[in-house]
Wavefront OBJ file of the C-alpha trace (Angstrom):
o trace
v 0.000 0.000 0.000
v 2.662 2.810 0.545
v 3.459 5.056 3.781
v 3.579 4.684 7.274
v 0.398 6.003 7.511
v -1.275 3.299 6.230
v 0.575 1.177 9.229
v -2.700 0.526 11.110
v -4.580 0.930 8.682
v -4.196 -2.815 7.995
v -4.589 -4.304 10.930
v -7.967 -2.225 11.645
v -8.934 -3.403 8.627
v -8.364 -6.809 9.379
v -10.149 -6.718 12.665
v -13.387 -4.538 11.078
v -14.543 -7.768 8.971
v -14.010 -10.164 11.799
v -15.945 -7.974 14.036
v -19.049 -7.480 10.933
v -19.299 -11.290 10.588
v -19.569 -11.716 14.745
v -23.436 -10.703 15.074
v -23.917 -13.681 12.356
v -21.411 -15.863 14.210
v -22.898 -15.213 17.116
v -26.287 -15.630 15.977
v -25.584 -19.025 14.119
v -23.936 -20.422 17.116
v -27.419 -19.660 19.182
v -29.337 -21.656 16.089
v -27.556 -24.462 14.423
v -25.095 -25.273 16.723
v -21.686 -24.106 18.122
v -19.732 -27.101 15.965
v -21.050 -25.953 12.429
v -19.822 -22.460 12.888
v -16.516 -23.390 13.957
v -15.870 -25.673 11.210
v -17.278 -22.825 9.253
v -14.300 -20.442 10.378
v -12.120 -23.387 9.760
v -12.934 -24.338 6.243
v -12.220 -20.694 5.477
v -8.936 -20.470 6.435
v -8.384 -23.731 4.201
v -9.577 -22.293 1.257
v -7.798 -19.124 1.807
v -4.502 -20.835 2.049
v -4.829 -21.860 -1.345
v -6.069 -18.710 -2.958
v -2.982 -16.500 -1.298
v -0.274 -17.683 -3.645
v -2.094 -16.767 -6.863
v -2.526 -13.425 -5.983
v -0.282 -10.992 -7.729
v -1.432 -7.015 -6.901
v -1.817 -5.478 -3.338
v -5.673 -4.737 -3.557
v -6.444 -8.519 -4.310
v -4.050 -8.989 -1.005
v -6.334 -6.813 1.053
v -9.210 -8.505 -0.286
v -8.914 -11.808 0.558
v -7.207 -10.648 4.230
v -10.658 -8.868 4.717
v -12.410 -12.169 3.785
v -10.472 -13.990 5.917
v -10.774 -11.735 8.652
v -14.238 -12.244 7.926
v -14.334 -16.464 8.984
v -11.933 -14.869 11.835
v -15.097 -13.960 13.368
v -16.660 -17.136 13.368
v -14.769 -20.024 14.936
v -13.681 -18.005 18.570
v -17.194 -16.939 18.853
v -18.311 -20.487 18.796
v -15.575 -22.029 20.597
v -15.756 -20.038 23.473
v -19.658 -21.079 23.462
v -18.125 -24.333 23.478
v -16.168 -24.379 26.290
v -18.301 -22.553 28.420
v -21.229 -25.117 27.643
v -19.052 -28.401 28.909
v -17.919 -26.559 32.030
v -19.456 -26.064 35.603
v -19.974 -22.151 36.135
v -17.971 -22.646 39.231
v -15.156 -23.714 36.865
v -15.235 -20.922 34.119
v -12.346 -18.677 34.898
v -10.509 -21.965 34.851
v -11.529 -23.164 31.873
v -11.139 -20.078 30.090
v -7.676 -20.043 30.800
v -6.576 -23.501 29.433
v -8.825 -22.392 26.243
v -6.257 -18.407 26.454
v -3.197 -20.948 26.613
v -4.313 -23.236 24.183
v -4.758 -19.742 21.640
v -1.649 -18.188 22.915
v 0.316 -21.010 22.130
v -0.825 -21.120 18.617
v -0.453 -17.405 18.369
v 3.474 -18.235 19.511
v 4.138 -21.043 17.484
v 2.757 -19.874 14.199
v 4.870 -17.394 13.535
v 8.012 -19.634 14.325
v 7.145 -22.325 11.823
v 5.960 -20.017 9.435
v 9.459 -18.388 9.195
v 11.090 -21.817 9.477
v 9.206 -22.189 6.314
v 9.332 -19.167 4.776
v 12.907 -19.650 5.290
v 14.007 -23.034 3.869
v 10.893 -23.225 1.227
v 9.173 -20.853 -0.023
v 6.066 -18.205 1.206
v 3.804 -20.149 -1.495
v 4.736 -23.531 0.648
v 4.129 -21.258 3.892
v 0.351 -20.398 2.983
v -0.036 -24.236 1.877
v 0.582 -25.482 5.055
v -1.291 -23.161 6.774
v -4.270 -24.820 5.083
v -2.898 -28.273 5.886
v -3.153 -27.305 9.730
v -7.026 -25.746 8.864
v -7.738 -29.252 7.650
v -6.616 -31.041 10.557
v -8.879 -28.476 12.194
v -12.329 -29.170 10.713
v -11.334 -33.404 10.980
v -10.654 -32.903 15.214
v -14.553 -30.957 14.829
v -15.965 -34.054 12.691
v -15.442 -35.803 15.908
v -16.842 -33.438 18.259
v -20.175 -33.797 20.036
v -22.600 -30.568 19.638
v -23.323 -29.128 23.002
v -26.618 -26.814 21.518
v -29.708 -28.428 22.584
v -32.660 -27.996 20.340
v -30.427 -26.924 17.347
v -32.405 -25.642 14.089
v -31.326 -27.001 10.201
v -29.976 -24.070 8.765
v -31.766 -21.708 6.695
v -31.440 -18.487 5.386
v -32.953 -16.379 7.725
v -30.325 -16.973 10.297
v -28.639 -14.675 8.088
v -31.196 -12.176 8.380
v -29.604 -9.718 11.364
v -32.079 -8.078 13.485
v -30.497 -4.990 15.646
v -30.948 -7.169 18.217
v -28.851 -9.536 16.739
v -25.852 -7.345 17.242
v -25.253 -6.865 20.963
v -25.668 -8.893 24.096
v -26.137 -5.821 26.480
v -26.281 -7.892 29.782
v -22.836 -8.463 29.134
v -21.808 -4.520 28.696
v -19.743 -4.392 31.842
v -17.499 -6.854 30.398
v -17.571 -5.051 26.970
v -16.563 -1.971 28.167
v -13.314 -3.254 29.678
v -12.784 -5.524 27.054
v -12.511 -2.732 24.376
v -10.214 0.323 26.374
v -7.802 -2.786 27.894
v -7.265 -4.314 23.779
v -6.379 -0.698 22.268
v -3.188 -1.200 23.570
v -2.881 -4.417 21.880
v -3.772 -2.832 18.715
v -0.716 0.565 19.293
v 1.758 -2.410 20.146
v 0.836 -4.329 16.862
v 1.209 -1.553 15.199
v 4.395 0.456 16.425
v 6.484 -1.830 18.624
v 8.663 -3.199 16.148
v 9.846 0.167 15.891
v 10.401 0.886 19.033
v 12.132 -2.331 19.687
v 13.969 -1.743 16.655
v 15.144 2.192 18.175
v 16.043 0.771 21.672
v 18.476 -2.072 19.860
v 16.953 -4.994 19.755
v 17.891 -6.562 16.459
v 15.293 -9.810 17.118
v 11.937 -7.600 16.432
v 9.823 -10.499 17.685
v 11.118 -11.063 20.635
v 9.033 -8.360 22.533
v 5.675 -10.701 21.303
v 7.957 -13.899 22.112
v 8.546 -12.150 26.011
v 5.152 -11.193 26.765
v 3.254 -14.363 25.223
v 5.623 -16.542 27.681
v 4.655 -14.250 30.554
v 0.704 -14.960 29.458
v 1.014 -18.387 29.544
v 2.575 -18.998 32.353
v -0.104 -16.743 34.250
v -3.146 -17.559 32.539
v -4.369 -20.754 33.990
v -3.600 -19.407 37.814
v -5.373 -16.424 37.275
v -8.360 -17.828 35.247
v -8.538 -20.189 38.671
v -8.440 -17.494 41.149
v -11.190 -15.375 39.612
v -13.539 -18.718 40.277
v -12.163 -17.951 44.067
v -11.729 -14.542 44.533
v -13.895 -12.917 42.014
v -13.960 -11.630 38.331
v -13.907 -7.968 39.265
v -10.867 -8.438 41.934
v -8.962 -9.761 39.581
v -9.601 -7.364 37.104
v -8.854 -4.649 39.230
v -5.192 -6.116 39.396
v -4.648 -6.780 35.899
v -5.835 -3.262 34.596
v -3.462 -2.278 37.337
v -0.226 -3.850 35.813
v -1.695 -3.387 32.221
v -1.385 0.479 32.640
v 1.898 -0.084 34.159
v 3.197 -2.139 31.350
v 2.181 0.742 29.030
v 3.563 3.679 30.965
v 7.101 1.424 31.324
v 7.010 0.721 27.600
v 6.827 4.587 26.889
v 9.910 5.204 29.230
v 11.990 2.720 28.463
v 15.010 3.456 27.331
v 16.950 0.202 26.889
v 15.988 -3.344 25.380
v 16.105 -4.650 28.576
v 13.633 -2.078 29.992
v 11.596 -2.907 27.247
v 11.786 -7.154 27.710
v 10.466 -6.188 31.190
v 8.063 -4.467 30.413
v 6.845 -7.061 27.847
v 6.880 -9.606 30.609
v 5.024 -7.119 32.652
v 2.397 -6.649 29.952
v 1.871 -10.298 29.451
v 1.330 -11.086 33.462
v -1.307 -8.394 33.189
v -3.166 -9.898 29.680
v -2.633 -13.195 31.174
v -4.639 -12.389 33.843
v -7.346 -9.797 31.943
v -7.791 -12.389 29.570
v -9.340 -15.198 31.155
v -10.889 -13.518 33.617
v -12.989 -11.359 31.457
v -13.611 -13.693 29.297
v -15.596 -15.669 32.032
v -17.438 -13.315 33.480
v -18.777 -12.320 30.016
v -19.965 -15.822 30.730
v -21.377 -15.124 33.894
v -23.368 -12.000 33.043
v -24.834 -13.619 29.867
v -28.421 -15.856 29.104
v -27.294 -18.761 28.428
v -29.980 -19.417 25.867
v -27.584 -16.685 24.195
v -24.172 -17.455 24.960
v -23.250 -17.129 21.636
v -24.578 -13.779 20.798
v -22.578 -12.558 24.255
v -19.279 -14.004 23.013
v -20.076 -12.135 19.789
v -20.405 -9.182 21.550
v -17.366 -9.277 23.258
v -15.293 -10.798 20.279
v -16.895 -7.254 18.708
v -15.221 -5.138 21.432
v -12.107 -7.060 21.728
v -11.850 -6.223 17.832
v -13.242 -2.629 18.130
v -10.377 -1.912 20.643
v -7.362 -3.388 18.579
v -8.428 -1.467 15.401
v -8.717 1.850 17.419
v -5.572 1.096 18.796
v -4.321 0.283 15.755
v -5.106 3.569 14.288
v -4.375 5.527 17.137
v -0.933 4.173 16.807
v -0.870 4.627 13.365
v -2.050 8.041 13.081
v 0.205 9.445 16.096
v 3.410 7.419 14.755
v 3.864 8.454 10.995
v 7.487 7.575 11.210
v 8.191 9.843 13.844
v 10.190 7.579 16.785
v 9.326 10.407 19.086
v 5.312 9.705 18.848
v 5.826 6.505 20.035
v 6.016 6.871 23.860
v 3.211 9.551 22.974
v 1.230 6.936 22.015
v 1.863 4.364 24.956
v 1.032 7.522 27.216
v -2.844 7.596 25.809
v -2.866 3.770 26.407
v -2.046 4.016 30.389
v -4.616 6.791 30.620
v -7.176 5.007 28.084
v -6.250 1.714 30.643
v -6.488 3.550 33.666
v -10.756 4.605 32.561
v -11.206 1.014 32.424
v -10.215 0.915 35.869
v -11.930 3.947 36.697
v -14.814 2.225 35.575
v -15.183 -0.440 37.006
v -13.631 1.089 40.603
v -16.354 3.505 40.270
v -18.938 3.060 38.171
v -19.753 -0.067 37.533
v -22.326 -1.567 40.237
v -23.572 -5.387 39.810
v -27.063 -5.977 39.057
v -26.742 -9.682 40.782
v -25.175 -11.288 43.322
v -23.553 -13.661 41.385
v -20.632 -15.431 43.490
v -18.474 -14.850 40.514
v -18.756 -10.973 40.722
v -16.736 -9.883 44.166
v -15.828 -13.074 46.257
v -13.073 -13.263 48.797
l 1 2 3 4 5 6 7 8 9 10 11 12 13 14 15 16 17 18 19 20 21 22 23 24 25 26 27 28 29 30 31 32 33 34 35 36 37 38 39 40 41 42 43 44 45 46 47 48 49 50 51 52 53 54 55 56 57 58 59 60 61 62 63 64 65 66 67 68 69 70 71 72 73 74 75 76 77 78 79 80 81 82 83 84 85 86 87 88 89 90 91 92 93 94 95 96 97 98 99 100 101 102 103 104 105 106 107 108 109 110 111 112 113 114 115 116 117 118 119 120 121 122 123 124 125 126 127 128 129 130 131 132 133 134 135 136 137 138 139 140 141 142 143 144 145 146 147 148 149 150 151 152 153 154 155 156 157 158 159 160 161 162 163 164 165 166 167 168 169 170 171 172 173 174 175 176 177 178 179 180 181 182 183 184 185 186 187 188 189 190 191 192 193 194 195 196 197 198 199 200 201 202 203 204 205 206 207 208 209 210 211 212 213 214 215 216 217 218 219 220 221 222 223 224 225 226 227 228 229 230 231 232 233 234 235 236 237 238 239 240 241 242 243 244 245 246 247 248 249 250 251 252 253 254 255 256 257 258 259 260 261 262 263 264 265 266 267 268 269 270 271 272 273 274 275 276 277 278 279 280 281 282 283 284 285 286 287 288 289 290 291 292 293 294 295 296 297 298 299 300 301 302 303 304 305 306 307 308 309 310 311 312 313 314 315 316 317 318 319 320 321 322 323 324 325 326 327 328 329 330 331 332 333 334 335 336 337 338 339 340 341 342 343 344 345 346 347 348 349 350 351 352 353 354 355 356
């Protein structure tokens, strides 16, 4: 495309289609089932494998990467559903963070065998065997059991999006942290392989490689102790150390300021993560679980592509913008806290809301 200034511009892109298709994903997993739509997402990213090496102009690029963004929208929504169906409620936090380290892992590992790849075959071979591991996908979901009871045969009127399709607003609370606690994601995807890069740290992964270590290793503890403690208590913490990370990131001035803050970051997503993610659970119907993880898969998407193109639009290949831009992440992270120190008040005395 041309230009710094088109930096976020792709991501938020990216993240705008997976967020349109999540009302339909969210719907569809309500109606025919939470299995169909996740092999849905999956047999999407196998086709789109394919169709990536016979590409040959920018726009057709950005085409398919908005379709695929597109199916992006479908299988988490559903999966989540999943999960959240074969689990106790007393159990969600705890389940939610053995789904975050099952993601994060693949998020880690991706990238390392696609530039193993990349590097002694060819990108052509890389997108091929991204479809082979889409495949092996949709067989392990052949085999599933669906967990919908009373699931309707598809037709098209499930496609047919009411405005009440669109957002599960029992689950607000959790969609209103969810979206100011992921624009940071979004400004890191978008400008911290610069600032690695201008603090001298030649390996411009290795920030994502840090702080994706740091989330595993935290996710499964803290998805446990929200089932004890309490979503919002643990919340409070990890919105705590999330505007900490970003504040560090913005004054560091060495790599190894910036590792720790990356480690920092990731005990603090590790924790948000999981957490949140269950007590969208918690607040929703569960006649429409799907339609709540839709709505905060929506969020979650809406925050990065802000983010994204907060980052984008502050940065312009100016190094100096950078720790600008980490300094309206701490104070966007620091309203989520706000928020829910202050404002928000629970409606129910669910056990998962404030226990000690």
């Amino acid at each position: 495309m041309g230009g710094a200034e088109y930096k976020g511009l792709i991501i938020a892109l990216f993240t705008l289609t997976a967020g349109i298709s999540r009302p339909f994903s969210g719907k569809l997993t309500d109606t025919i089932g939470r299995v169909p739509v996740m092999a849905v997402g999956s047999l999407v990213c196998f086709v789109c494998g394919f169709l990536y090496p016979l590409l040959t102009t920018v726009v057709g690029f950005l085409f398919l990467r908005l379709i695929h963004g597109f199916s992006t929208g479908f299988k988490p929504t559903a999966t989540a559903a999943y999960v959240a169906d074969l689990v106790p409620a007393g159990k969600w936090g705890e389940a939610m963070g053995i789904h975050g380290i099952c993601f994060s892992t693949g998020l880690a590992i991706g990238p390392a065998i696609g530039s193993t790849i990349t590097d002694h075959f060819s990108i052509n071979i890389l997108f091929y065997c991204s479809s082979l591991f889409a495949l092996l996908s949709i067989v392990i979901l052949a085999n599933m059991k669906e967990t919908l009871p009373d699931k309707q045969k598809f037709n098209r009127s499930h496609l047919k999006i009411d405005k009440k399709d669109i957002i599960e607003w029992r689950v607000m609370p959790a969609v209103i942290i969810i979206f100011l606690s992921y624009i940071s994601y979004g400004a890191i995807l978008t400008v911290i392989s610069d600032w690695s890069a201008h603090l001298g740290t030649s390996n411009k992964g290795l920030f994502f490689m840090v702080f994706t270590l740091t989330s595993l290793l935290i996710r499964f503890v803290a998805g446990k102790a929200s089932d004890r403690h309490g979503r919002t208590v643990i919340l409070r913490i990890s919105l705590g150390l999330l505007a900490a990370s970003m504040l560090w990131i913005a004054l560091a001035n060495s790599s190894l300021q910036l590792m720790l803050a990356s480690a920092l970051y990731g005990i603090a997503t590790g924790m948000l993560s999981p957490t949140v993610t269950a007590w969208t659970v918690d607040l929703s119907n569960p006649a429409q679980r799907g339609k709540a993880m839709a709505t905060m898969y929506i969020a979650l998407e809406a925050g990065i592509g802000l983010g994204a193109l907060l980052a984008g639009w502050l940065f312009i290949d100016d190094i100096r913008m950078i720790p600008v831009t980490f300094y309206y992440c701490t104070g966007i992270t620091l309203l989520a806290l706000a928020y829910l120190q202050l404002l928000y008040r629970p409606k129910s005395s669910l056990n998962t809301e404030e226990k000690a």
